[in-house]
C-alpha positions as CSV (number, residue, x, y, z in Angstrom):
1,X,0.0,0.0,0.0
2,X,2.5,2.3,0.5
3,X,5.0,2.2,-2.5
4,X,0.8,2.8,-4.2
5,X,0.9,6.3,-2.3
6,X,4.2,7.5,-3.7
7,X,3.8,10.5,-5.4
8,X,-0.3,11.5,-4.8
9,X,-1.4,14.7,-3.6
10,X,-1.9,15.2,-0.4
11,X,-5.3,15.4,-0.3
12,X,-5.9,12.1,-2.0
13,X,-3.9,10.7,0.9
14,X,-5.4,12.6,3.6
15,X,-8.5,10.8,2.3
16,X,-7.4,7.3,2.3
17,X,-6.3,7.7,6.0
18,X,-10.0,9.0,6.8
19,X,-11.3,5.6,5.3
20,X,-8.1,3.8,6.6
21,X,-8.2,4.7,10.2
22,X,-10.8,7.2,10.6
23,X,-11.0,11.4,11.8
24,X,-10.6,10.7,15.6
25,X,-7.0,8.4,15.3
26,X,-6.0,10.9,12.7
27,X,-6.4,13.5,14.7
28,X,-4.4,12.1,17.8
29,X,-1.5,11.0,15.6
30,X,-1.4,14.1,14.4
31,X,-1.9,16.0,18.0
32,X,1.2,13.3,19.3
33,X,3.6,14.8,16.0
34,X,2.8,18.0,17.4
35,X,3.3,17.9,21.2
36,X,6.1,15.3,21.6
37,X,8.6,17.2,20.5
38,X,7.5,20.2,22.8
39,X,7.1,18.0,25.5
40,X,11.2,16.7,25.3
41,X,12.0,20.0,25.3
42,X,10.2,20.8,28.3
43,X,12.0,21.7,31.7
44,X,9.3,20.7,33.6
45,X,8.8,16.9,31.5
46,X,12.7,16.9,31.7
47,X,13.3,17.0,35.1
48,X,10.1,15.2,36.2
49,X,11.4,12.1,34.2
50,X,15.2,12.2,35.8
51,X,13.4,12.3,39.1
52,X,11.2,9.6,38.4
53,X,14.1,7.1,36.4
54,X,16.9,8.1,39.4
55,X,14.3,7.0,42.3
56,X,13.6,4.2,40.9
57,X,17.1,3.2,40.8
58,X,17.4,4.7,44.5
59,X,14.6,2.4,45.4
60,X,16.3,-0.7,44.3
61,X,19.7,0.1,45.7
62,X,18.8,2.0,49.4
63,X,18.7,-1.4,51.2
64,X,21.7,-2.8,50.1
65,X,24.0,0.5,51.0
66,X,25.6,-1.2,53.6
67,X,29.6,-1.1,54.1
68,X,30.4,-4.2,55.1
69,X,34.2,-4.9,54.5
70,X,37.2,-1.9,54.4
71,X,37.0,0.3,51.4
72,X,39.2,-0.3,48.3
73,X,40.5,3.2,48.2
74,X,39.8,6.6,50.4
75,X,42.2,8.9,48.3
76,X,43.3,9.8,45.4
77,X,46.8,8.2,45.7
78,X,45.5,5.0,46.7
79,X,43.1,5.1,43.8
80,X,45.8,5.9,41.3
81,X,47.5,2.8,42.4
82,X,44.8,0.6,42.5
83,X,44.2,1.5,38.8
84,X,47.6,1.4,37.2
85,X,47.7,0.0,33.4
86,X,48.8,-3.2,33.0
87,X,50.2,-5.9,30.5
88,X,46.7,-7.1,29.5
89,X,46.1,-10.7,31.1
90,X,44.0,-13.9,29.0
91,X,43.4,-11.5,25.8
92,X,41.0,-12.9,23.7
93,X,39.3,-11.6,20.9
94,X,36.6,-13.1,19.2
95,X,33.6,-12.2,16.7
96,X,31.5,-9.9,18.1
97,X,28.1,-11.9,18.5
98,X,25.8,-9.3,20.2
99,X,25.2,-5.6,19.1
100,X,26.5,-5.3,15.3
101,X,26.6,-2.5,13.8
102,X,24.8,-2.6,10.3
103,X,27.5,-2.5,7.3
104,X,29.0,-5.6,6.1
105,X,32.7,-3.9,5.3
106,X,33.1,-3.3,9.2
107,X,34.9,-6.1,11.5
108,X,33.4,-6.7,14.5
109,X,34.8,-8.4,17.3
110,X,35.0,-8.4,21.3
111,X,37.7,-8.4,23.3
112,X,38.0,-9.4,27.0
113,X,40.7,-9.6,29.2
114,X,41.1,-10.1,33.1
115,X,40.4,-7.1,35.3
116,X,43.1,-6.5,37.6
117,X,40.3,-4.9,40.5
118,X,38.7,-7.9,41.9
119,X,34.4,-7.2,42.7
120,X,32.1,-9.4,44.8
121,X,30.6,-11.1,41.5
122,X,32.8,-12.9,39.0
123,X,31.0,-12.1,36.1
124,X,32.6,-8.3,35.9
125,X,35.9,-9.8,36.7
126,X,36.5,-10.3,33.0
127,X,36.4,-6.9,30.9
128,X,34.9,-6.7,28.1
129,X,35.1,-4.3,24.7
130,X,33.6,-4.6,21.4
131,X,36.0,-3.4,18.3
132,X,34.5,-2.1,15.1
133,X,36.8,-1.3,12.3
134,X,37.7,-0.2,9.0
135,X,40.9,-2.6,8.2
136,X,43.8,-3.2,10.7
137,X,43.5,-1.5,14.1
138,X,45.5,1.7,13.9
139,X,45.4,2.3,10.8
140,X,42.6,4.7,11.3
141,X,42.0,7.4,14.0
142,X,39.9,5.3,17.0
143,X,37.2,7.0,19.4
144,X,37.1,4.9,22.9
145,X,33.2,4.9,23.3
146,X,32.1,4.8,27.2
147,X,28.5,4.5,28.3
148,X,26.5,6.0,30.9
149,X,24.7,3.9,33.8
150,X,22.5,1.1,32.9
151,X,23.2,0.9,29.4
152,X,21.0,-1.8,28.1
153,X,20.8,-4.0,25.0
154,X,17.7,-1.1,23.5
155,X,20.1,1.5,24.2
156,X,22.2,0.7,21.3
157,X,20.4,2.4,18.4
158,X,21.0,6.1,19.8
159,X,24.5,4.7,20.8
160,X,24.8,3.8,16.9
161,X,23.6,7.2,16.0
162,X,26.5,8.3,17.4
163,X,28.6,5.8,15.6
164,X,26.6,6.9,12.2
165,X,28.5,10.5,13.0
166,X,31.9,8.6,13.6
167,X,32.5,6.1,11.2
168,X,31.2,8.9,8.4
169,X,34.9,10.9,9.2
170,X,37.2,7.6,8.6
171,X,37.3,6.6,12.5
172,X,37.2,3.1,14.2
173,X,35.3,2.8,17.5
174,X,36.1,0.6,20.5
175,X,33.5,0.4,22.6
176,X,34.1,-0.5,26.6
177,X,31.5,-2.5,28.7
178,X,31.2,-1.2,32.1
179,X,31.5,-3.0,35.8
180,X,28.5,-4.7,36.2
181,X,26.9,-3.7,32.7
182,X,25.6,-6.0,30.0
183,X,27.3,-9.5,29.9
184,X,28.9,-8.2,32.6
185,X,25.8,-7.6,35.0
186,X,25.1,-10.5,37.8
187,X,23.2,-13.6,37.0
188,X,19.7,-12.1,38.3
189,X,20.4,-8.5,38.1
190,X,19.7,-6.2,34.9
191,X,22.2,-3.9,33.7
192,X,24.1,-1.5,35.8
193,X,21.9,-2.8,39.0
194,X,24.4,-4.2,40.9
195,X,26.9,-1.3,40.9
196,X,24.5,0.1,43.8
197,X,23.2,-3.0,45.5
198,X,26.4,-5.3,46.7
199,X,27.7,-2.9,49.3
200,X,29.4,0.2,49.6
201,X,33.0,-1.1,49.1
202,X,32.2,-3.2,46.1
203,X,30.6,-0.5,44.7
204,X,33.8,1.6,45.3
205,X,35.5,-1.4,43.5
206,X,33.1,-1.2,40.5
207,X,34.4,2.8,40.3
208,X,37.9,1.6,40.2
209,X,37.7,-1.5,38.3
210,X,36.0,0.9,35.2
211,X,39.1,2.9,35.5
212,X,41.6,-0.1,35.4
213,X,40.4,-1.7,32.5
214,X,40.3,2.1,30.7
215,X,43.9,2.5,31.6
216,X,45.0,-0.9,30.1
217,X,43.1,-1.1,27.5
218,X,44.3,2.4,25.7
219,X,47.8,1.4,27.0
220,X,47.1,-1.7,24.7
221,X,45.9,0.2,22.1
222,X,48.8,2.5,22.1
223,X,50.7,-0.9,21.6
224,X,48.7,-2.0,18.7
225,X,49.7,0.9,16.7
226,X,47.1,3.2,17.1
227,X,48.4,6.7,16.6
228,X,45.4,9.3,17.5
229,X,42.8,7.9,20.2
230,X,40.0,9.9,21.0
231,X,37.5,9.3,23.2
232,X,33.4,9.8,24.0
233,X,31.5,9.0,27.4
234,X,28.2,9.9,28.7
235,X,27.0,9.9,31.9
236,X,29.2,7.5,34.3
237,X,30.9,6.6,31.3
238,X,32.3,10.5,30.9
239,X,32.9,10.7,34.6
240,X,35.7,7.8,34.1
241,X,37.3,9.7,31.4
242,X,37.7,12.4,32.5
243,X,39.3,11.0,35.8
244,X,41.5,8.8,33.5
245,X,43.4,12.0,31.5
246,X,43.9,13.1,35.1
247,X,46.5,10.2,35.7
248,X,47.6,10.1,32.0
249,X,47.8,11.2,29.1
250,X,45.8,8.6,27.4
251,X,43.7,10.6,24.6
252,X,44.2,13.3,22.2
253,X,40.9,14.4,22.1
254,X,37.5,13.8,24.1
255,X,34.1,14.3,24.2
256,X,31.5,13.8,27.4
257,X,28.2,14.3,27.6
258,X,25.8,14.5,30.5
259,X,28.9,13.8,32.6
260,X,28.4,12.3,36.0
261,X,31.5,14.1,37.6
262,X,30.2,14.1,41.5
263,X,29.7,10.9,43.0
264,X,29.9,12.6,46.1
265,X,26.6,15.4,44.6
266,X,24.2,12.8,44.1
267,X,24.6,10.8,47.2
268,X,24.5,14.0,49.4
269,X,23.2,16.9,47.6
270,X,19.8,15.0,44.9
271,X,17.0,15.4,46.6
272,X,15.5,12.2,45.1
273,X,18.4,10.3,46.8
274,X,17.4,10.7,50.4
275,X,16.8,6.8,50.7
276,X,20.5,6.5,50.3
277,X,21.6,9.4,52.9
278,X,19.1,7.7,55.0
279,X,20.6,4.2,54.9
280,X,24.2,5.4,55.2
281,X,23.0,7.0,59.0
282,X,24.2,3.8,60.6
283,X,27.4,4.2,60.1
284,X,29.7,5.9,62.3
285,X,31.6,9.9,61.4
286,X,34.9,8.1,61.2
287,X,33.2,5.6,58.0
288,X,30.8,8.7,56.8
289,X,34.3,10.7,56.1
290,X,36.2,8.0,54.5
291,X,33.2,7.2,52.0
292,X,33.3,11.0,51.4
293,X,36.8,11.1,50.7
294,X,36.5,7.7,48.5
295,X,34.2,9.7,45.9
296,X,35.4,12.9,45.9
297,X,39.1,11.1,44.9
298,X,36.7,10.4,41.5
299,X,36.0,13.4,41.0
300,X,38.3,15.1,38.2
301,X,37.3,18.5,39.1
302,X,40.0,18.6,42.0
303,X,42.7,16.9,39.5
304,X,45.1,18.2,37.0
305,X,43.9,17.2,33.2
306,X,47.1,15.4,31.3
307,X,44.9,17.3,28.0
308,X,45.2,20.6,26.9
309,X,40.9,22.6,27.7
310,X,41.2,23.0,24.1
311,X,41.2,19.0,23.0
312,X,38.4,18.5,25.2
313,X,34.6,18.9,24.6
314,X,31.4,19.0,26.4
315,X,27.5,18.4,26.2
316,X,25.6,19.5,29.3
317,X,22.0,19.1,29.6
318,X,20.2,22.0,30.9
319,X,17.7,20.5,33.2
320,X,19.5,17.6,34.4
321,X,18.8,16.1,38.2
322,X,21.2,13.4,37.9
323,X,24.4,15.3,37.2
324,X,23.1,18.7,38.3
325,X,24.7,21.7,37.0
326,X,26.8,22.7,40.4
327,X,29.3,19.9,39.6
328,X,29.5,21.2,35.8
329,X,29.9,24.2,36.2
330,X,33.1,23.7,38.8
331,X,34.5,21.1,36.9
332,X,34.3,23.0,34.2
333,X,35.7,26.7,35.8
334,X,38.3,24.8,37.6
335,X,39.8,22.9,34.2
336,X,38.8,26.3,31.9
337,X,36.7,24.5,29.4
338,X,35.4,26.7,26.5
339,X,34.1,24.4,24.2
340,X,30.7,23.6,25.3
341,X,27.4,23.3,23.9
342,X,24.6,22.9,26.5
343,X,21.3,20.7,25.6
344,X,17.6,21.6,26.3
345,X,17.0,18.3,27.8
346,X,17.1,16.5,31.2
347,X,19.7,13.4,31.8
348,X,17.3,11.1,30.5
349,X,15.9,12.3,27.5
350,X,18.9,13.9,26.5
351,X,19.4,11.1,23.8
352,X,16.5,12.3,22.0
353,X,17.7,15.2,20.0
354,X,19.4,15.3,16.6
355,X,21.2,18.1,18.0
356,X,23.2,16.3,20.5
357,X,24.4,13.9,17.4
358,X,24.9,17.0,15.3
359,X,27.0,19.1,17.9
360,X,28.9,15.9,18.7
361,X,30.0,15.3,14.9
362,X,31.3,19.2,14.9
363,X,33.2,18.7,17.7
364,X,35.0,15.5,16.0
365,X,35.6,17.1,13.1
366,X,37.2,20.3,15.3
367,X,39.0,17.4,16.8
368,X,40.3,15.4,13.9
369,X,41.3,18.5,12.1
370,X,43.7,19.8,15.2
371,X,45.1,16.1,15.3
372,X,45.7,15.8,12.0
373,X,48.0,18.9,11.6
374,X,49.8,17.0,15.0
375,X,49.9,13.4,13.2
376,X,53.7,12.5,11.9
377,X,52.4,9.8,9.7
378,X,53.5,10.5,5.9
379,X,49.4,9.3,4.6
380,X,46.6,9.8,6.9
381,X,43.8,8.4,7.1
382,X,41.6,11.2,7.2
383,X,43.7,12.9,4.7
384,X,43.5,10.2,2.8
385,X,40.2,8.4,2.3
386,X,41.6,5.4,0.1
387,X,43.5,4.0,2.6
């Protein structure tokens, strides 16, 4: 029926609806066009959905906030040890089985390796990344793709929208599975679930094993040849990042988006998280500081960046309760980031705009360009499409 309607007036198809579906359905189709976009770009429909998705999660998580064992780290120097890249231990790398991208010249595969920081539940004790390339790894700039918190199997097509922008410049993506996310989550537990519902120091293991397995595995792509590594992370995912180019200087560019710098902010400071305050009131000042101390060592606002303000990109969304704006804005002040571009959305809906995917492919190209006049190799692959 529909390769029929190709090319008729639009009355004549206006007319076949009425006797398709009738004046009342057409009528709320055409009322749902209208008002969904207003409604995602709503402050009020914004921040009413964070509230709503970040107590759920709250709900879930606010009985098992218990500390139960000593904590992996309290400070920053202990966290920088705990994390140091290593030699990457039982590589294997295998065809990617689960989220392909659509294009039949791309290889896919995944890679795992054994995490050097131990959690309670073995099945995050392997990392895991999925590599998507154009030809031999390194041959091509690569972007280091880091989710937010829990990323789910549905939450690959925006996550491809974004690969849509970076594979269209010449650029491979490796893509890095967080603690307790994916094939990575619990037997039991859905995605992400478990990095708030062990206990307090395994959850402070789940922080640090993200960062680990980031420090290896750009240390092993280093090793494999790859000459300009970028980097994207939203959410949690841009939190780790950006406390990664603290410690080194793994990336030459980055992007985050809706970055979850504070650890520290949304246990104390979100309103909707007062179920976890509440269940943390058994423990005594002495534990209550060193949990303090523990996430504010994430935080790279207090850290020295190992990348020049200018390399390094942001996408804020305006109404966002889940990383509020305070932590932003320091993080940003304190570091002197200038290039940012600020999204009329909440956390969770801030997927759902062409204009974050837009805005993100300008910054690459910003990015690419300023590498490219920094690259030493005699044909690049950006220069050079044929390759």
């Amino acid at each position: 029926m529909t390769e029929g309607l190709k090319g008729r007036p639009k009355r004549r198809l206006w007319r076949w609806g009425l006797r398709r579906w009738g004046l009342g359905l057409l009528i709320l189709l055409a009322f749902v066009a209208l008002s969904l976009p207003l409604a995602l770009r709503s402050e009020t429909v914004n921040r009413a959905v964070d509230r709503a998705a970040l107590g759920d999660k709250v709900a879930f998580a606010s009985s098992r906030f218990e500390l139960k064992c000593p904590l992996p780290f309290d400070d920053g120097d202990s966290l920088e040890n705990l994390t140091r890249a290593l030699p990457l231990r039982d590589l294997r790398i295998e065809p990617l089985d689960l989220h392909r991208y659509s294009d039949e010249g791309l290889i896919q595969e995944k890679l795992s390796f054994e995490s050097t920081v131990k959690l309670r539940h073995a099945e995050s004790n392997r990392a895991v990344a999925y590599i998507y390339r154009h030809g031999p790894l390194g041959r091509r700039p690569v972007v280091v793709w880091v989710p937010g918190l829990y990323v789910s199997d549905i939450a690959f097509r925006p996550i491809f929208w974004f690969f849509d922008e970076i594979f269209a410049r010449g650029v491979d993506v490796v893509f890095y599975v967080l603690p307790y996310h994916l094939e990575r989550s619990p037997e039991g537990m859905e995605s992400g679930q478990a990095l708030l519902a062990t206990d307090l120091a395994d959850h402070l293991g789940a922080l640090a094993q993200g960062l680990a397995d980031l420090r290896s595995l750009t240390a092993w792509l280093r090793g494999q040849g790859v000459k300009r590594l970028g980097a994207i992370g939203g959410s949690f995912g841009g939190g780790l990042l950006l406390r990664q180019i603290t410690m080194e200087p793994a990336y030459d560019f980055m992007t985050v988006f809706i970055p979850l710098l504070s650890w520290e902010d949304v246990i104390y400071a979100n309103e909707t998280t007062t179920a976890l305050r509440e269940s943390l009131a058994g423990l005594t000042t002495k534990q209550q500081a060193s949990l303090r101390r523990a996430w504010r060592a994430m935080d790279p606002a207090s850290h020295i960046p190992q990348l020049a303000a200018e390399r390094i990109s942001a996408l804020p969304a305006l109404y966002d309760q889940v990383a509020r704006s305070e932590p932003f804005d320091a993080w940003r002040k304190a570091w002197g980031i200038k290039r940012v571009h600020p999204l009329n959305r909440g956390h969770t809906l801030a997927l759902f705009t062409s204009e974050l995917y837009e805005a993100y492919g300008k910054m690459l190209d910003t990015d690419l360009r300023a590498t490219q006049k920094r690259s030493s190799l005699s044909r690049d692959p950006i220069a050079d499409p044929g390759m």
